[in-house]
C-alpha positions as CSV (number, residue, x, y, z in Angstrom):
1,X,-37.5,17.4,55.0
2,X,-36.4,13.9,55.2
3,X,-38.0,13.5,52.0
4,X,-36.1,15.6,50.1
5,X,-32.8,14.6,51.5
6,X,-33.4,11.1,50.2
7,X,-33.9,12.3,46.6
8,X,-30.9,14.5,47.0
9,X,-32.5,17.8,47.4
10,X,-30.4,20.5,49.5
11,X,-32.1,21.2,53.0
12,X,-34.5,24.2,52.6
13,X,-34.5,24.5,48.7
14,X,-36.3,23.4,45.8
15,X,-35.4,20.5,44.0
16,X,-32.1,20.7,42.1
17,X,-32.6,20.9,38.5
18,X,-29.2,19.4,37.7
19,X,-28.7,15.7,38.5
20,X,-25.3,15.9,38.3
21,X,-23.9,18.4,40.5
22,X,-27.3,18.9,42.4
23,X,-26.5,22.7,42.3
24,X,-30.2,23.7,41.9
25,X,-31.5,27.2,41.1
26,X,-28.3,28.4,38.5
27,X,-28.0,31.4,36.7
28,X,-30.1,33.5,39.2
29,X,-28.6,37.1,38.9
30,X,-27.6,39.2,41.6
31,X,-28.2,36.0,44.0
32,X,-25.8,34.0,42.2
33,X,-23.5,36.3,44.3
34,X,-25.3,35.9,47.4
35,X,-25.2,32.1,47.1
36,X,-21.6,31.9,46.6
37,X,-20.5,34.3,49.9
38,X,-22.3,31.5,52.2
39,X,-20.6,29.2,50.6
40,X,-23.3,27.8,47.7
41,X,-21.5,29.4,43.9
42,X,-24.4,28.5,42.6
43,X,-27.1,31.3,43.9
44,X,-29.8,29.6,46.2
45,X,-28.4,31.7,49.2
46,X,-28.0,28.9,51.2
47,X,-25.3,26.5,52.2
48,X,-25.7,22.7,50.4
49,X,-25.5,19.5,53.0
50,X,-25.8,16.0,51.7
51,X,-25.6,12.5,52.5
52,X,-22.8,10.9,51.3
53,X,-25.0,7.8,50.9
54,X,-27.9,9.7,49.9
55,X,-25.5,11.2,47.1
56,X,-23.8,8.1,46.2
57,X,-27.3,6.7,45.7
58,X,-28.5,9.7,43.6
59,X,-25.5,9.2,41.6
60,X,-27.2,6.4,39.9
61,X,-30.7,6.8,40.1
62,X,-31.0,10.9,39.7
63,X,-31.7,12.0,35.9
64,X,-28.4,13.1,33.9
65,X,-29.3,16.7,33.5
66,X,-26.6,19.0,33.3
67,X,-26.9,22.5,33.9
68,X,-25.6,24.9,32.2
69,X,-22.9,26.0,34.4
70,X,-21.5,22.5,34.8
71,X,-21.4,21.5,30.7
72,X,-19.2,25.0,30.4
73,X,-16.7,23.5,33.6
74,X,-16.5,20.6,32.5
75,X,-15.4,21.8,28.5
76,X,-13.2,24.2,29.9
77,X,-11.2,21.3,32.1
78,X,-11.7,19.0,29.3
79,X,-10.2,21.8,26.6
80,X,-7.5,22.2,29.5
81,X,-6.8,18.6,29.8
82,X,-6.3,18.2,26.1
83,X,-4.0,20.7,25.8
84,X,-1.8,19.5,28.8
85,X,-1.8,15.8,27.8
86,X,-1.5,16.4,24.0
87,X,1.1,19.0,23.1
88,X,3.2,16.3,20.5
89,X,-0.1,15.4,18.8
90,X,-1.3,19.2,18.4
91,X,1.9,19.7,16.7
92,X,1.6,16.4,14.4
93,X,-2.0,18.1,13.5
94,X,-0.6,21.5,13.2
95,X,2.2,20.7,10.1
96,X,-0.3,18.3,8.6
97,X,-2.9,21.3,8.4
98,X,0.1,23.4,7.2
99,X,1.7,20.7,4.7
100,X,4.5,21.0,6.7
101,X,7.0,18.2,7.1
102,X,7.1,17.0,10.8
103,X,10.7,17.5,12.6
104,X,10.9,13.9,14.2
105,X,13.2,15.6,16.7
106,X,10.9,18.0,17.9
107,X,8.2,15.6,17.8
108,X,10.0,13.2,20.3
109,X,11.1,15.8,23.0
110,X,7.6,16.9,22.8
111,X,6.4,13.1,23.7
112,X,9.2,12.5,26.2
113,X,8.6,16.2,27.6
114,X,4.9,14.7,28.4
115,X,6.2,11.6,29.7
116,X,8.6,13.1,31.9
117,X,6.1,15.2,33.7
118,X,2.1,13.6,32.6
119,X,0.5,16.2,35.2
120,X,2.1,19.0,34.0
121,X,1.2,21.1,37.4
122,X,4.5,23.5,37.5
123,X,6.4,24.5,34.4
124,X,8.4,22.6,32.1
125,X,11.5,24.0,29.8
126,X,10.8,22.0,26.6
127,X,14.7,21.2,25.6
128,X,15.3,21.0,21.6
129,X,19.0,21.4,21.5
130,X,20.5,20.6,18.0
131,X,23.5,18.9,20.1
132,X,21.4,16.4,22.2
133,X,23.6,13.3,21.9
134,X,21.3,10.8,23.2
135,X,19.0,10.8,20.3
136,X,19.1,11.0,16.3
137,X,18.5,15.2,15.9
138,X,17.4,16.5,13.0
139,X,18.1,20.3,13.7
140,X,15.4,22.7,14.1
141,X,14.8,25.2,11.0
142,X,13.1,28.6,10.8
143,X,9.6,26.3,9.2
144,X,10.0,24.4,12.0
145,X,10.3,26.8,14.7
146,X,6.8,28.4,12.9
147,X,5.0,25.0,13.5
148,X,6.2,25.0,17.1
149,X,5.4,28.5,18.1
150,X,1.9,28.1,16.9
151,X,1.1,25.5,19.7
152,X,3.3,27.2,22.3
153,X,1.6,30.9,21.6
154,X,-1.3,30.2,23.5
155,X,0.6,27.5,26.3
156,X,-0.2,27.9,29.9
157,X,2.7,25.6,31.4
158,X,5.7,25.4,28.9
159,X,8.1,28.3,30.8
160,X,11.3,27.5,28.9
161,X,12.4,27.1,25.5
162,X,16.0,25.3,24.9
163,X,16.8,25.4,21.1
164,X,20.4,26.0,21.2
165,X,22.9,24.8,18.3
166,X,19.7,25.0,15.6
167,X,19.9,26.6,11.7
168,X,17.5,29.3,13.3
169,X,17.6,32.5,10.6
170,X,16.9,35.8,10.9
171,X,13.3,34.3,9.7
172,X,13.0,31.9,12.5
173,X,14.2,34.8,14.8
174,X,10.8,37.0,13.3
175,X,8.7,33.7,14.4
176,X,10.7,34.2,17.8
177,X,10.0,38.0,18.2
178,X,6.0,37.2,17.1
179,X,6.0,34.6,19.8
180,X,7.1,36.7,22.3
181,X,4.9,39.2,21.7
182,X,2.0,36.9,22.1
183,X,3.1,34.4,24.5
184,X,2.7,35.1,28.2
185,X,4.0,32.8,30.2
186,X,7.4,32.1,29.0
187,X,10.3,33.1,31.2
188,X,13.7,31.3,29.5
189,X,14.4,31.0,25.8
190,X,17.7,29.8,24.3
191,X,18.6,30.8,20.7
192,X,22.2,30.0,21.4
193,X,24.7,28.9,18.4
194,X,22.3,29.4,15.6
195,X,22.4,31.3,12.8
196,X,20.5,34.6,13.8
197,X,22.1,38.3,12.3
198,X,21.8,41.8,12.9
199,X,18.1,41.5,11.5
200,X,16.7,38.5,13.6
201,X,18.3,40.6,16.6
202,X,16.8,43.8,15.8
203,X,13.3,42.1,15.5
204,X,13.9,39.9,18.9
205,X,15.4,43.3,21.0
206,X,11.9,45.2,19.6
207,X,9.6,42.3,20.4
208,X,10.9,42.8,24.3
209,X,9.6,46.1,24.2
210,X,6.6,44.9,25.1
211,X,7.2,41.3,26.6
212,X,6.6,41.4,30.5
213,X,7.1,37.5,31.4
214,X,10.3,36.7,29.7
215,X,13.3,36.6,32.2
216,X,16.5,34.6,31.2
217,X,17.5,35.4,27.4
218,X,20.6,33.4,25.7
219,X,21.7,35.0,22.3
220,X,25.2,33.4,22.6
221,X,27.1,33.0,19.1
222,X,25.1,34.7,17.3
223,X,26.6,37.0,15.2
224,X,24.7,40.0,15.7
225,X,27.5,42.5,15.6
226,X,27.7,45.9,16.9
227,X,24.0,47.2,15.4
228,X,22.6,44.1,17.1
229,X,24.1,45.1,20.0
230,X,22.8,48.3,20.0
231,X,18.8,47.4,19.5
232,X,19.6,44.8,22.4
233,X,20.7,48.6,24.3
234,X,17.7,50.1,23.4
235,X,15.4,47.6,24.8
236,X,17.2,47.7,28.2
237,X,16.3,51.2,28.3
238,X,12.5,50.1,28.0
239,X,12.1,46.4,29.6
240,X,12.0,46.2,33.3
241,X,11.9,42.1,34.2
242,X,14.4,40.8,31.7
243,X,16.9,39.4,34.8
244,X,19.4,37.7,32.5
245,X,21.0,38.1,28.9
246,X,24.2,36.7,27.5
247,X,25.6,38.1,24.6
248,X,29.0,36.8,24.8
249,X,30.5,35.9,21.5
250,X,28.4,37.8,19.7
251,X,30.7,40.1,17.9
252,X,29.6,43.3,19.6
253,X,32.1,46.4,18.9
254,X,32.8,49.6,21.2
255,X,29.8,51.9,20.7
256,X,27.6,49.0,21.8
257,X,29.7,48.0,24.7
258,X,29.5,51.6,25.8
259,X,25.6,51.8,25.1
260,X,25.0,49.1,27.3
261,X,26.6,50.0,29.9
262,X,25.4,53.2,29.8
263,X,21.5,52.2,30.0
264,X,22.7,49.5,32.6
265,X,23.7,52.5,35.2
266,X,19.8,53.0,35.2
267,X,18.3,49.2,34.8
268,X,17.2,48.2,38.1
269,X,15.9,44.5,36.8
270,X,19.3,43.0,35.3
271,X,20.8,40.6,37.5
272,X,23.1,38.6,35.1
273,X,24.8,40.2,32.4
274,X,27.2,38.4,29.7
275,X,29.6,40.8,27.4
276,X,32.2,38.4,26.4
277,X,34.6,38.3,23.5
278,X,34.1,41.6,21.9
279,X,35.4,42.7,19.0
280,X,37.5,45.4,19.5
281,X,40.0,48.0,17.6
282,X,41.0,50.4,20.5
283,X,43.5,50.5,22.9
284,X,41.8,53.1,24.9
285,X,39.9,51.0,27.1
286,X,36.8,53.5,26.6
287,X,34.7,50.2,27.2
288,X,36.3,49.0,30.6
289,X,36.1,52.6,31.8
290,X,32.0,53.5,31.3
291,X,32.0,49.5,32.7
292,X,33.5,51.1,35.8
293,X,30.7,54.3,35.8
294,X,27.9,51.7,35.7
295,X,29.2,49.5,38.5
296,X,29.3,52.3,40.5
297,X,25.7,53.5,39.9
298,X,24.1,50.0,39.2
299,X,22.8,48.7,42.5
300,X,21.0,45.5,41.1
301,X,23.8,43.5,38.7
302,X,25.0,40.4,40.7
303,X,27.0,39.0,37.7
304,X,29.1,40.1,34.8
305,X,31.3,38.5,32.5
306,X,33.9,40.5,30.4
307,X,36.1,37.9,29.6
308,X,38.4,38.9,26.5
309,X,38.1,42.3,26.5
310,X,41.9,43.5,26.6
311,X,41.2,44.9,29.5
312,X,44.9,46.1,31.0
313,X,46.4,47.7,34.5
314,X,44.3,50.9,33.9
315,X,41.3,49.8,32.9
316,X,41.5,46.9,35.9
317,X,41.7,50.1,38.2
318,X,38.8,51.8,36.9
319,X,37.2,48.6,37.7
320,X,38.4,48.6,41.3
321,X,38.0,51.9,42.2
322,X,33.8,50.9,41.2
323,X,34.2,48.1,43.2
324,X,34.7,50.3,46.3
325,X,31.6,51.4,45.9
326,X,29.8,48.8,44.7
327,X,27.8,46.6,47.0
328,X,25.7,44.4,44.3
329,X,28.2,42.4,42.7
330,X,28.8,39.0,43.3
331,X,30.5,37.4,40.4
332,X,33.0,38.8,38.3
333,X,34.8,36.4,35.5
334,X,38.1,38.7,33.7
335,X,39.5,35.2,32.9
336,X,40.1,34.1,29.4
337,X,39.3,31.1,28.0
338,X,41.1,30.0,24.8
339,X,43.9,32.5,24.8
340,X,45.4,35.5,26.5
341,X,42.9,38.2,25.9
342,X,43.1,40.7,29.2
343,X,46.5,41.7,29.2
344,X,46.2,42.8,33.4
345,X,49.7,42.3,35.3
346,X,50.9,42.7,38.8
347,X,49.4,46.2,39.4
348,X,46.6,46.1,38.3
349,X,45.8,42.2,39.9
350,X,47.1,43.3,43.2
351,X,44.7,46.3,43.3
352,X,41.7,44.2,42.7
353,X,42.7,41.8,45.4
354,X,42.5,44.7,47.6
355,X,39.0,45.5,46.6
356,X,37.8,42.2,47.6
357,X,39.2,43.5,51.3
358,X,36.7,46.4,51.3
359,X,34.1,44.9,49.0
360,X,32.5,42.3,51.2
361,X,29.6,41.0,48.4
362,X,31.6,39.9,45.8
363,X,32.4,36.3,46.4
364,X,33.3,34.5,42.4
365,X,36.2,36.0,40.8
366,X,38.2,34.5,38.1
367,X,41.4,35.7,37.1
368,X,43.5,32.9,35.0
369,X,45.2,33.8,31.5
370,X,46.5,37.1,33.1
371,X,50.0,38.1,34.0
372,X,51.2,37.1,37.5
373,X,54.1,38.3,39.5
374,X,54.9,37.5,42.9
375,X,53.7,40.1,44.6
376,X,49.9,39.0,42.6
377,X,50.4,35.1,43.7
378,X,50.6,36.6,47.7
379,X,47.6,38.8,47.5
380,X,45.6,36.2,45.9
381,X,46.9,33.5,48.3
382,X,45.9,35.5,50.9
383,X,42.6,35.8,50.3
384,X,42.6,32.1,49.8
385,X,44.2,31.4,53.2
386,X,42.2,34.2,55.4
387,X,38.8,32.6,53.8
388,X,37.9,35.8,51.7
389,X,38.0,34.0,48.8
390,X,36.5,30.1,48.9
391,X,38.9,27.6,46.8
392,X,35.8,26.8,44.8
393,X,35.2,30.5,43.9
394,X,37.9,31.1,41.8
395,X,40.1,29.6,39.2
396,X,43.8,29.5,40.3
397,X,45.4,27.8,43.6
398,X,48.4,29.1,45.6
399,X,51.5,26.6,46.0
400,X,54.7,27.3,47.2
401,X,58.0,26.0,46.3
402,X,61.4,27.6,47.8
403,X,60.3,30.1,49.6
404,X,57.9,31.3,46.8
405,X,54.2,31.3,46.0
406,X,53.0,31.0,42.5
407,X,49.8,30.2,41.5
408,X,47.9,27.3,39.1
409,X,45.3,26.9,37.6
410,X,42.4,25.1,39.3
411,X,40.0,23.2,37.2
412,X,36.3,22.3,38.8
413,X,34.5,22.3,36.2
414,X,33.7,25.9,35.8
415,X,31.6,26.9,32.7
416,X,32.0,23.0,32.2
417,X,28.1,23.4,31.0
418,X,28.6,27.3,29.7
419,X,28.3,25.8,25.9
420,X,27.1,22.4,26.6
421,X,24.0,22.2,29.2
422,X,23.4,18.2,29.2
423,X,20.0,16.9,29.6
424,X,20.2,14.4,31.6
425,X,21.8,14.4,35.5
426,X,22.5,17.1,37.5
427,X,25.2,20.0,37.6
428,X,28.1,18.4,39.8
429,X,29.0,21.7,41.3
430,X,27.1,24.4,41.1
431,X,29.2,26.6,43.1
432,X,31.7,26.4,40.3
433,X,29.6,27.9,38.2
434,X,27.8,31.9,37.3
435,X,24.0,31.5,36.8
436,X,24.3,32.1,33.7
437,X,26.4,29.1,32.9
438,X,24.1,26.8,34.3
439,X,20.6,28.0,35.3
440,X,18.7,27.1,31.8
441,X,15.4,26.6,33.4
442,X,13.1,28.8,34.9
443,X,12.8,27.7,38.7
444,X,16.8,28.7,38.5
445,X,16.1,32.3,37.8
């Protein structure tokens, strides 16, 4: 016995037939099995005690024969290692192959994405924003996209994809929707600000059909209209772990406004929804009101943003008598943001500040660019003074001058970073800010 320790042989078997891992007896079948429940994954059905000297020693004197199960470890970590460590030089290899001109952009976040985090162990969002201002950008076009989606299909650790403000297509949004449908790990993509239509929407929307992983989905600025909105309605009917989706400025007209939020009464994954700037011909308010019926019979929506939606006195108290019975909601922005778009006055502002009296959840909501009378600039003062509604939690601050209160507008940066995320530093105040505004990486979700 203390033979066979000194040549590096595992107490009560035969002599390992691998000099490198000293694993002895591979490949046996059934006792492969049996090997590995005592402890030993390598099938002599026994447990494996050495020496550290004795191993050191065999280290260096023991034959280099590898067995089989050891040469396929040690391709798969080296295959894993060289994709982790060489992500800027696959894509370098990948246009060459293609005869695709290399985006020098791309090919420097790449680098500085590997720099920034060289053991890859958690997830990265690779950030390719067309208005980085810290380096020369050469903005990202549909070819390029193409070249970059072939590395990423198949990538294990890249969770978030920042390609805001690009000349992204309705072609690059068909390489989007192809990635999608074969990549399985990514949970955040921003198309924000490029140039994707009612097409590219209808072929990203269908793509999510299917798509299990992706969470946090930004299709900001692009003019996708009211079709586009409505294959974006459709696919909420069908995906259940899409959390987040903005379509604000998006051009999106009344029948998809009301498609939404009809599918939204039964979507029980949405957390964070974005409906802002609409385009709208009707004085009705038919939007605000089936808004209303879905707050009342979503249970799941923490955020919404309907800034500029015309929204008046009526269809304000639609919204509160939902808010009643709504115990979900956190954050709700009806502020405006260039110029006046929701037209609500005293009534109507005075009614909501009495929801937040009975609705105890919802803690954000923004109000400025409205009409205020007195009787508003009380209520709203108030809630501000009994500690209903924190200072930081809202947009306008209560002051009083001869006897009356009025309110102002209080700036703390919120959606400071709504347009412009920067990529460098952290957000000064989050609590100023929806999820939505500032939560462009996955671990945010």
């Amino acid at each position: 016995m203390r033979e066979r320790r000194r040549t590096g042989e595992p107490t009560g078997g035969k002599r390992s037939a691998c000099g490198r891992c000293l694993h002895g007896n591979h490949g046996r079948g059934p006792e492969l099995a049996a090997g590995a429940a005592l402890g030993n994954p390598h099938g002599n059905g026994r447990r494996l005690f050495f020496r550290r000297s004795v191993t050191s020693e065999l280290s260096v004197r023991a034959p280099r024969i590898q067995c089989d199960f050891c040469e396929m470890t040690a391709h798969s970590s080296e295959a894993v290692m060289s994709t982790r460590l060489s992500l800027h030089k696959q894509y370098l290899q990948t246009c060459q192959e293609s005869s695709q001109l290399e985006n020098p952009f791309i090919a420097h976040m790449l680098e500085e994405a590997e720099k920034a985090d060289i053991t890859l162990t958690k997830g990265i969002t690779l950030k390719i924003a067309g208005n980085n201002r810290l380096v020369p950008v050469q903005k990202v076009t549909d070819e390029d996209f193409r070249m970059l989606a072939c590395i990423l299909s198949n990538n294990t650790f890249v969770t978030g994809l920042d390609l805001r403000y690009n000349v992204l297509t309705d072609v690059g949004a068909e390489h989007a929707a192809k990635f999608l449908q074969e990549n399985s790990t990514l949970h955040y993509l921003n198309l924000m600000f490029n140039d994707i239509c009612t097409n590219g929407a209808e072929l990203i929307a269908k793509a999510l059909h299917r798509n299990e992983t992706l969470l946090h989905l930004r299709m900001t600025g692009n003019k996708i209209e009211n079709k586009g909105g409505m294959y974006f309605a459709s696919m909420l009917q069908i995906n259940s772990t899409l959390e987040k989706l903005d379509l604000g400025d998006c051009d999106l007209g009344t029948q998809s406004l009301i498609a939404i939020a009809t599918v939204m009464s039964h979507n029980k994954a949405m957390k964070a929804l974005n409906l802002n700037r609409p385009i709208l011909y009707s004085q009705e308010e038919e939007t605000t009101v089936h808004t209303a019926l879905m707050m009342k019979n979503n249970s799941c929506l923490m955020e919404l943003h309907l800034c500029k939606h015309e929204i008046k006195n009526f269809g304000v108290e639609r919204l509160c008598d939902a808010l009643y019975e709504n115990h979900s909601l956190r954050y709700l922005d009806l502020s405006w943001l260039a110029v006046v778009s929701n037209n609500i006055s005293g009534k109507g502002l005075v009614a909501l500040s009495d929801s937040m009296k009975t609705n105890m959840v919802l803690s954000y909501i923004y109000i400025w660019g409205n009409k205020f009378d007195e009787a508003t600039c009380v209520a709203f003062s108030d809630l501000i003074k009994t500690g209903r509604l924190k200072p930081n939690c809202t947009d306008v601050d209560p002051y009083e001058v001869d006897g009356h209160v009025y309110l102002a507008e209080l700036s703390h940066g919120l959606k400071r970073h709504y347009y412009w995320t920067p990529s460098y530093g952290e957000v000064d105040n989050k609590d100023a800010n929806a999820s939505l505004a500032i939560g462009a990486v996955a671990e945010h979700l």
